[in-house]
C-alpha positions as a Markdown table, in Angstrom:
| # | Residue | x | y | z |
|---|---|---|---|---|
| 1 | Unk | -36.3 | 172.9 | -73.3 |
| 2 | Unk | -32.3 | 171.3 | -74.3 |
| 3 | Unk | -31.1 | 175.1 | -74.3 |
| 4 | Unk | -32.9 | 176.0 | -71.2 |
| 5 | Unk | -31.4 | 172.8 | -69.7 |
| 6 | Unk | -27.9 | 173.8 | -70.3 |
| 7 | Unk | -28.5 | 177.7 | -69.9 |
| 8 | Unk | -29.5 | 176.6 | -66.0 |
| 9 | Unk | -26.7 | 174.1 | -65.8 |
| 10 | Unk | -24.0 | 176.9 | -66.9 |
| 11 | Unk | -25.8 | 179.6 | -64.6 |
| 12 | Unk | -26.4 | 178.1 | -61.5 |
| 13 | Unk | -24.1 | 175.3 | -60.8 |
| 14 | Unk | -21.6 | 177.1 | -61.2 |
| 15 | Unk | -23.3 | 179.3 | -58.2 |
| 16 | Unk | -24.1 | 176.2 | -55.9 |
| 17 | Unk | -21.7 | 174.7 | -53.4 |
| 18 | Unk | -19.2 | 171.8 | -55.7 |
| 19 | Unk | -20.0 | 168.9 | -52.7 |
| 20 | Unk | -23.9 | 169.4 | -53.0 |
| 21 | Unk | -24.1 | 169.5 | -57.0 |
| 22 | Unk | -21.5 | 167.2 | -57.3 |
| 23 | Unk | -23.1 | 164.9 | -55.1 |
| 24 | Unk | -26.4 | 165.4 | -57.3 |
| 25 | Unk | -25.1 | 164.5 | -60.3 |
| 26 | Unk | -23.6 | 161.4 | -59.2 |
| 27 | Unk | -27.2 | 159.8 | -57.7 |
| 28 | Unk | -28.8 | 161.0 | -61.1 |
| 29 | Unk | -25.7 | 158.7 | -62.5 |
| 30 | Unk | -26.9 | 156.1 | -60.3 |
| 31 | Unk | -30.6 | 156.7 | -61.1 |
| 32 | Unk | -29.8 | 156.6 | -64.9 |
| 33 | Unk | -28.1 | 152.9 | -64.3 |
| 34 | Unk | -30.6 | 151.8 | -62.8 |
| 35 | Unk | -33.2 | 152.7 | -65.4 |
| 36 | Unk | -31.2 | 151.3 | -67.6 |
| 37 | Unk | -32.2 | 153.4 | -70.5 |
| 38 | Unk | -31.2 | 153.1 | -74.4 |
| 39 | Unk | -27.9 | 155.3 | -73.9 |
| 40 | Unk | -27.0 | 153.3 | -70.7 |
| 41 | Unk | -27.7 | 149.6 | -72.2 |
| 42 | Unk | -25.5 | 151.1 | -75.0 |
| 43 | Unk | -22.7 | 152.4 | -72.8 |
| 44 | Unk | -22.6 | 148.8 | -70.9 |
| 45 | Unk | -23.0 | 146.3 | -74.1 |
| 46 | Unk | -19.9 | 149.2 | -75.4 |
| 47 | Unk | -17.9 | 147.8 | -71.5 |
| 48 | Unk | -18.8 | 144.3 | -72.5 |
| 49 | Unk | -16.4 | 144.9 | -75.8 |
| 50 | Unk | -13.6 | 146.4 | -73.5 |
| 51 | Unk | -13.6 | 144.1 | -70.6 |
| 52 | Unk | -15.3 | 140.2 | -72.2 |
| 53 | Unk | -14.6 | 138.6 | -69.4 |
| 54 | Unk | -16.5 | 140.4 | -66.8 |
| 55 | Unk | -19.9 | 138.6 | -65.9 |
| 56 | Unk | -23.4 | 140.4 | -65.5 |
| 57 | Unk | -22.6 | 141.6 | -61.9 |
| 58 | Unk | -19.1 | 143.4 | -63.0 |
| 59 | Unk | -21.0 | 145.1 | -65.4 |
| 60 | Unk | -23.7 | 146.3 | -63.9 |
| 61 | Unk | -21.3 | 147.7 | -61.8 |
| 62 | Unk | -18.7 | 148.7 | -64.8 |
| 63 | Unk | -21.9 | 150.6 | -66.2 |
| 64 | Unk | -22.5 | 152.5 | -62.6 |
| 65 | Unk | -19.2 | 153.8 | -62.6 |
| 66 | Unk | -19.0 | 155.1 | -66.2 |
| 67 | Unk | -22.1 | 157.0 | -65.7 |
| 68 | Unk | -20.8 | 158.7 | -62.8 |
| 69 | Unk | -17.7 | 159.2 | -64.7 |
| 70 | Unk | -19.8 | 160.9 | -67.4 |
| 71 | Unk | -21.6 | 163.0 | -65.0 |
| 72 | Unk | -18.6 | 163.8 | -63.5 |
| 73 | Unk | -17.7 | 165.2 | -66.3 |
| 74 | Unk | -21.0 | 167.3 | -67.4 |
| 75 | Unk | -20.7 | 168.3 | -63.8 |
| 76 | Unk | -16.9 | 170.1 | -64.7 |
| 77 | Unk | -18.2 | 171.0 | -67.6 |
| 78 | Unk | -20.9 | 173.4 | -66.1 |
| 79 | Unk | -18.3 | 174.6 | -63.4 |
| 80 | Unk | -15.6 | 175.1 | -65.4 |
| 81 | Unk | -16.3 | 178.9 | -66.0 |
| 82 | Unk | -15.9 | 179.7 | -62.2 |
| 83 | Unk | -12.9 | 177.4 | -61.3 |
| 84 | Unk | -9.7 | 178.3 | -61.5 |
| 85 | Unk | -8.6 | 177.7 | -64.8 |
| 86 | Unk | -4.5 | 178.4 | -63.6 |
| 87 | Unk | -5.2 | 175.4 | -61.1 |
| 88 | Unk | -6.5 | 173.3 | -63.6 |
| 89 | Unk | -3.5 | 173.5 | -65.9 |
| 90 | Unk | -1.3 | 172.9 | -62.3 |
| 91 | Unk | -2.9 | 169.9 | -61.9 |
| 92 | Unk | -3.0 | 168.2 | -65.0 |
| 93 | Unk | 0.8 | 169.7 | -65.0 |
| 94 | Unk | 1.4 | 167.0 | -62.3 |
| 95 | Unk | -0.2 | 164.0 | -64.0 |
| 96 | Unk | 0.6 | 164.8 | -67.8 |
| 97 | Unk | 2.9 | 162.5 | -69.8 |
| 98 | Unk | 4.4 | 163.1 | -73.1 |
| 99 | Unk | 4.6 | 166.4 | -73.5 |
| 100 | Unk | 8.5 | 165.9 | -75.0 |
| 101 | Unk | 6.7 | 164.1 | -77.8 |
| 102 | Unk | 4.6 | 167.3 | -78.5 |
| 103 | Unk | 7.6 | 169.7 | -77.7 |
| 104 | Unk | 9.5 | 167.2 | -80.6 |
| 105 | Unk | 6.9 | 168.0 | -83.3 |
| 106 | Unk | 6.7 | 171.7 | -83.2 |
| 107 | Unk | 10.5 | 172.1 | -83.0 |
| 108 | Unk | 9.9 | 170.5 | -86.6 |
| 109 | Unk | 7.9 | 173.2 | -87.3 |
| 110 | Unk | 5.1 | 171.3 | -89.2 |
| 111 | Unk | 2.3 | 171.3 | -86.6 |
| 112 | Unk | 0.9 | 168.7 | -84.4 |
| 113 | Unk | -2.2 | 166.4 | -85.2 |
| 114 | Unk | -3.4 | 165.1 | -81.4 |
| 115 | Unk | -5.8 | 162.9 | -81.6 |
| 116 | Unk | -8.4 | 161.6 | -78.9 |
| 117 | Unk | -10.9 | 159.9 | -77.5 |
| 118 | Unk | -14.4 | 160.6 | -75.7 |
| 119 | Unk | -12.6 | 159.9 | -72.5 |
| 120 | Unk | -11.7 | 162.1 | -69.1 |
| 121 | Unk | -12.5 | 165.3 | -69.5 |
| 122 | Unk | -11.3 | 166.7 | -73.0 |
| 123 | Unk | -12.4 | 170.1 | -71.9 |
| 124 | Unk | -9.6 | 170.4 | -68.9 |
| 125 | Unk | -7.4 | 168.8 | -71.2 |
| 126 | Unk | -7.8 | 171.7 | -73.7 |
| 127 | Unk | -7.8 | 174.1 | -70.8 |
| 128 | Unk | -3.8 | 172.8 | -70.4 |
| 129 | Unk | -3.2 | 172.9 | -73.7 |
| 130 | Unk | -4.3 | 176.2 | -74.2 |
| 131 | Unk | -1.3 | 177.3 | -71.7 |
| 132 | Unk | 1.0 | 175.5 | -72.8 |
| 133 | Unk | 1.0 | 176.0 | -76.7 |
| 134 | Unk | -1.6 | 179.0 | -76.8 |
| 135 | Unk | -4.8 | 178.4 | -78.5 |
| 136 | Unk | -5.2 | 175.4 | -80.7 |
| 137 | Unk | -8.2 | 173.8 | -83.1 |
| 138 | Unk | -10.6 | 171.5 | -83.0 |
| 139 | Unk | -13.2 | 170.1 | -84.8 |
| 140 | Unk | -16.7 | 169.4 | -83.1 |
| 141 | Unk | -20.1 | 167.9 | -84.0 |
| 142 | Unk | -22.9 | 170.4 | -84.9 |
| 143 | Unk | -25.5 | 169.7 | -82.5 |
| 144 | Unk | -29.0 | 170.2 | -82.4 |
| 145 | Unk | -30.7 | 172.7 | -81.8 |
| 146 | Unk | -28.5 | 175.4 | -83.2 |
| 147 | Unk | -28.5 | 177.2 | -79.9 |
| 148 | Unk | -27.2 | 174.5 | -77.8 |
| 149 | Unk | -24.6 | 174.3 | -80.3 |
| 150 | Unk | -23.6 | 177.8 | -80.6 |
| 151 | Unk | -23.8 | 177.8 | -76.6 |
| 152 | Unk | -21.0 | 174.8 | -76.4 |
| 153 | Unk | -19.2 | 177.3 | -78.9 |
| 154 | Unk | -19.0 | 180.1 | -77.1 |
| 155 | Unk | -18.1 | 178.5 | -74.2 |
| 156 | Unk | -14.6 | 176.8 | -76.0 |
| 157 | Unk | -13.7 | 180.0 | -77.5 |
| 158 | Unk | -14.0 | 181.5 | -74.1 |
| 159 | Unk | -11.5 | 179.3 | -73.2 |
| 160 | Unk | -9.7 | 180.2 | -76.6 |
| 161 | Unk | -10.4 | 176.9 | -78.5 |
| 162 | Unk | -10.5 | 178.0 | -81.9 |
| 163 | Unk | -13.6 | 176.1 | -83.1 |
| 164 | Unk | -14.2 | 174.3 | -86.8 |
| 165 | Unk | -18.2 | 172.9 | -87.2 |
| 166 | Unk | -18.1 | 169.3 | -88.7 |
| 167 | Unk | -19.9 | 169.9 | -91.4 |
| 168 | Unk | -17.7 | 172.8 | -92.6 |
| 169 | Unk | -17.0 | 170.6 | -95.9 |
| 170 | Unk | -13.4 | 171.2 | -97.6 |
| 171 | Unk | -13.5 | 174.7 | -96.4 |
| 172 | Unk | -12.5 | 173.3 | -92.9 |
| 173 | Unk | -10.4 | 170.6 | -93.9 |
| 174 | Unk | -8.4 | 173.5 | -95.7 |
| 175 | Unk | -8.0 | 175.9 | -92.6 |
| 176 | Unk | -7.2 | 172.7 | -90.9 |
| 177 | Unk | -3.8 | 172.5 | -93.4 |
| 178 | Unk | -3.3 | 176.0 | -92.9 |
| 179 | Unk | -3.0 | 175.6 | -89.0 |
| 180 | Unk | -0.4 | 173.0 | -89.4 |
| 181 | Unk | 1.3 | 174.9 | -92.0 |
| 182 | Unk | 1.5 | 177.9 | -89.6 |
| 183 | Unk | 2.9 | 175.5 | -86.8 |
| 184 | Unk | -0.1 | 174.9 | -84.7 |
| 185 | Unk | -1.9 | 172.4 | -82.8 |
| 186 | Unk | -5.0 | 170.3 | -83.2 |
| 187 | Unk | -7.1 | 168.6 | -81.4 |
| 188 | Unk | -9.6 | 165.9 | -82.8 |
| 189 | Unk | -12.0 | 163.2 | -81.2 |
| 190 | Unk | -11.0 | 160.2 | -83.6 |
| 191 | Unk | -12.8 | 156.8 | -81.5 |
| 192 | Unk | -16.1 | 157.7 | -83.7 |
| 193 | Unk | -17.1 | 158.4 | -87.1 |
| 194 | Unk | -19.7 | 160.6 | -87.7 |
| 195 | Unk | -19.9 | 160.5 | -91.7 |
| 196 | Unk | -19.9 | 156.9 | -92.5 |
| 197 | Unk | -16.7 | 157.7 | -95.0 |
| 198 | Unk | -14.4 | 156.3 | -92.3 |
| 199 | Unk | -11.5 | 153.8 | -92.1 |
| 200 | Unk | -12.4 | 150.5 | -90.8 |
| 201 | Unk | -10.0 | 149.3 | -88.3 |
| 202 | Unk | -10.4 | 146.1 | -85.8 |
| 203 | Unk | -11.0 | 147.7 | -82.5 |
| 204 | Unk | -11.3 | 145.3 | -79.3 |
| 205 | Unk | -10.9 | 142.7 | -81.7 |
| 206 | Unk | -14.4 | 143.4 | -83.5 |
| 207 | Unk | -14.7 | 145.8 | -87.3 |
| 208 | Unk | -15.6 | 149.5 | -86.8 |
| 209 | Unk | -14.7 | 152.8 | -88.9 |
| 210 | Unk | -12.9 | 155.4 | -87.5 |
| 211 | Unk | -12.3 | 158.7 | -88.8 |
| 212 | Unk | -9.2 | 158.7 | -91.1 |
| 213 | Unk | -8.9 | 162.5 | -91.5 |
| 214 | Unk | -6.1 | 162.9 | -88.6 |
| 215 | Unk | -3.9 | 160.5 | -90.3 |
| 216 | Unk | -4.6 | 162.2 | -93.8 |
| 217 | Unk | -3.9 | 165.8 | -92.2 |
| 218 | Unk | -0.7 | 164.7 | -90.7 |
| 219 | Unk | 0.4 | 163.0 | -94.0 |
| 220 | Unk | -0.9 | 166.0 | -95.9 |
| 221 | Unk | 1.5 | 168.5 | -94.1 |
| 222 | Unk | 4.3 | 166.4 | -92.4 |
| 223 | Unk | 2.5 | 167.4 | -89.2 |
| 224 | Unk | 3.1 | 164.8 | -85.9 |
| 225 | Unk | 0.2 | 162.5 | -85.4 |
| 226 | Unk | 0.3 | 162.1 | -81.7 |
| 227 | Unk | -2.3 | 159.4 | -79.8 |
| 228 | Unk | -3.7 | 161.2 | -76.8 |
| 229 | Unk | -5.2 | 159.0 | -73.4 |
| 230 | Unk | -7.5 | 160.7 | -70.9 |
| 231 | Unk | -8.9 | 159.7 | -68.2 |
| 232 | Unk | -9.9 | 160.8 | -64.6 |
| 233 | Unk | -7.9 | 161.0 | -61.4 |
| 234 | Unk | -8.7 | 160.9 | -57.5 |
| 235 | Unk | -8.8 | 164.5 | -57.8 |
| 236 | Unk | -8.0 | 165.5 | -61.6 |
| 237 | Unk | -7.7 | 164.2 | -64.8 |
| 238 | Unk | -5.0 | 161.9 | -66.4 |
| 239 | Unk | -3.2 | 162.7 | -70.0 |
| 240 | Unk | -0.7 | 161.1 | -71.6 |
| 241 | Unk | 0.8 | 161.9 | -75.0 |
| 242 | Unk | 1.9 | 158.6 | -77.0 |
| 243 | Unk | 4.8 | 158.5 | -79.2 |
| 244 | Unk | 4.8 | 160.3 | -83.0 |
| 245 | Unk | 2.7 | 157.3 | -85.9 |
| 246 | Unk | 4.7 | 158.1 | -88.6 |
| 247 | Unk | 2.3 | 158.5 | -91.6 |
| 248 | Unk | 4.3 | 160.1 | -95.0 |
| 249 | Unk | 1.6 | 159.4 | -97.7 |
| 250 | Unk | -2.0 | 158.9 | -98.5 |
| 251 | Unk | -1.1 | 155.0 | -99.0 |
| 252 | Unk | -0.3 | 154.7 | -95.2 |
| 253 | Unk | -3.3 | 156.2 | -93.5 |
| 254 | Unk | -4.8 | 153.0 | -92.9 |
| 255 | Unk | -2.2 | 151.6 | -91.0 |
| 256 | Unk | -1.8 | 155.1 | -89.2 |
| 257 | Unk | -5.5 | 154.9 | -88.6 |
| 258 | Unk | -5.4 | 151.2 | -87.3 |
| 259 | Unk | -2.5 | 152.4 | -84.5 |
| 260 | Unk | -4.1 | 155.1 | -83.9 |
| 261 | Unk | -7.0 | 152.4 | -82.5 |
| 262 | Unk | -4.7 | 150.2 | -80.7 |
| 263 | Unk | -3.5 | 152.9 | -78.7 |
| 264 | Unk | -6.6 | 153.3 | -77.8 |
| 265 | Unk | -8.1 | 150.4 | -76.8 |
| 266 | Unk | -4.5 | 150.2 | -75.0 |
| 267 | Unk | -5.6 | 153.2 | -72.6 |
| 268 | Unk | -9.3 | 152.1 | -72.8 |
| 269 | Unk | -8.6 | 149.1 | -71.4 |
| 270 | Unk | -6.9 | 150.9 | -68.5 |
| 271 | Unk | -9.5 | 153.2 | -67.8 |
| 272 | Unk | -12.7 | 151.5 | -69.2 |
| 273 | Unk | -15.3 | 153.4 | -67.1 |
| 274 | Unk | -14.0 | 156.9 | -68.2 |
| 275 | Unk | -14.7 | 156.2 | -71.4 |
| 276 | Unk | -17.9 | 157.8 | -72.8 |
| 277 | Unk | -18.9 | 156.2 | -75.4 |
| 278 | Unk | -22.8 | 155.9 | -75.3 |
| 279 | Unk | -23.5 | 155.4 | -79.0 |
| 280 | Unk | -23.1 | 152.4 | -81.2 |
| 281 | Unk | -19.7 | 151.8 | -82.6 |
| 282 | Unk | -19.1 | 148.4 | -83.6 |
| 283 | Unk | -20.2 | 147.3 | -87.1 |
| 284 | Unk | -22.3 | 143.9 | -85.4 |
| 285 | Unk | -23.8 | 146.1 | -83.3 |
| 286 | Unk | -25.1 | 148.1 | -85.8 |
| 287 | Unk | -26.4 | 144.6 | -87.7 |
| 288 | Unk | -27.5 | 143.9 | -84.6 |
| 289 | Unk | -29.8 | 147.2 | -84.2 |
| 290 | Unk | -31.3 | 147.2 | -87.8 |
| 291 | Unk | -32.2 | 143.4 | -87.3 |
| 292 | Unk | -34.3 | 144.2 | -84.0 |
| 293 | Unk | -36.0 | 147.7 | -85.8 |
């Protein structure tokens, strides 16, 4: 039923007029905050971190806007095969900031680590990047079922991501160096970890881990670690490239790793309901969850 779910959504919205599914998926947005399910009382206890000082009426409505925010984005997602992917690239063109700090690392000619979070639309992002540096790599979670995964996959490539699963082992974290070695880009989410071997950082002012790979890459291989922002637009999608976190050995990961989270929260902050984070993240939170079970 998930594959036939995203089979449809890739087949047929695409087909359908943009106002009419576009207006769809924002009342199923405003449907899902009002049922106020597990991944919606997650997203808005997740606001409550970013903004403390809003009351329970701000964030209902907080919560309201970053679901329609997310489906604003699942709504791009399943349309971006039929739009046009040179207008795309013009438009975040426009809105883009940074880019000198990108152009700075591969005149070095030791690769570029971006690093991201689940915010905007990463996919339109990558669209850009794509013609601006050619293809690049990133690193994504292996779903489940297998064919939804190989379906997001497919549909990357097709945009020319090169993709790497996340549970490629040292195999990927070794074509990973290579990539950097040759000059390249990457592109990794790094607001979550996903293997309980992260770096704990203070995020909003609370414990969690974060990935430290992208800091250990860069230092690996000289590479640029560059903190990315997204986040959405009247009518496209924000980016802005933050200046180079110097990281030259294993010893200063942590430190890379902890900037690397206050840049975030910075542009958080900024744009809290266009970011996705539906999944616990905070280290009381997760306390919190085995107390209740």
């Amino acid at each position: 039923m998930s594959e036939l779910g995203y089979a449809a959504g890739w087949r047929l919205i695409r087909r359908l007029p943009p106002g009419v599914t576009g207006a769809a998926f924002a009342l199923g947005a405003d449907f899902a905050a009002r049922r106020a399910g597990p991944g919606a009382r997650r997203l808005r206890g997740n606001l409550a971190r970013v903004v403390p000082r809003a009351d329970e009426a701000e964030l209902d409505e907080l919560t309201r806007r970053a679901l329609r925010s997310y489906a604003r984005y699942w709504h791009e997602l399943f349309r971006l095969p039929a739009m046009d992917h040179a207008a795309i690239r013009a438009k975040v063109d426009q809105q883009i900031s940074g880019v000198e700090y990108l152009d700075a690392a591969l005149a070095e000619g030791n690769g570029a680590v971006l690093v991201l979070p689940h915010s905007g639309n990463w996919d339109a992002a990558g669209l850009w990047m794509v013609g601006y540096a050619g293809s690049f790599t990133t690193v994504v979670e292996r779903l489940k079922p297998e064919s939804v995964y190989r379906r997001f996959v497919a549909f990357r490539e097709s945009l020319g991501f090169e993709i790497v699963p996340a549970s490629g082992g040292t195999g990927s974290f070794r074509l990973l160096l290579d990539r950097l070695r040759e000059n390249k880009v990457l592109c990794l989410v790094g607001d979550r970890d996903l293997t309980g071997t992260g770096i704990e950082v203070s995020f909003f002012g609370q414990p969690t881990k974060m990935p430290g790979g992208p800091a250990r890459l860069a230092a690996s291989t000289g590479a640029a670690l560059l903190p990315v922002g997204m986040w959405f637009t009247e009518d496209g999608w924000g980016v802005r490239i933050h200046p180079r976190i110097r990281v030259t050995s294993r010893s200063e990961v942590p430190a890379a790793t902890q900037a690397t989270a206050d840049i975030f929260a910075g542009d958080i902050a900024a744009h809290p309901t266009d970011w996705h984070m539906m999944q616990t993240l905070w280290a009381t939170d997760f306390v919190a969850a085995q107390e209740a079970a």
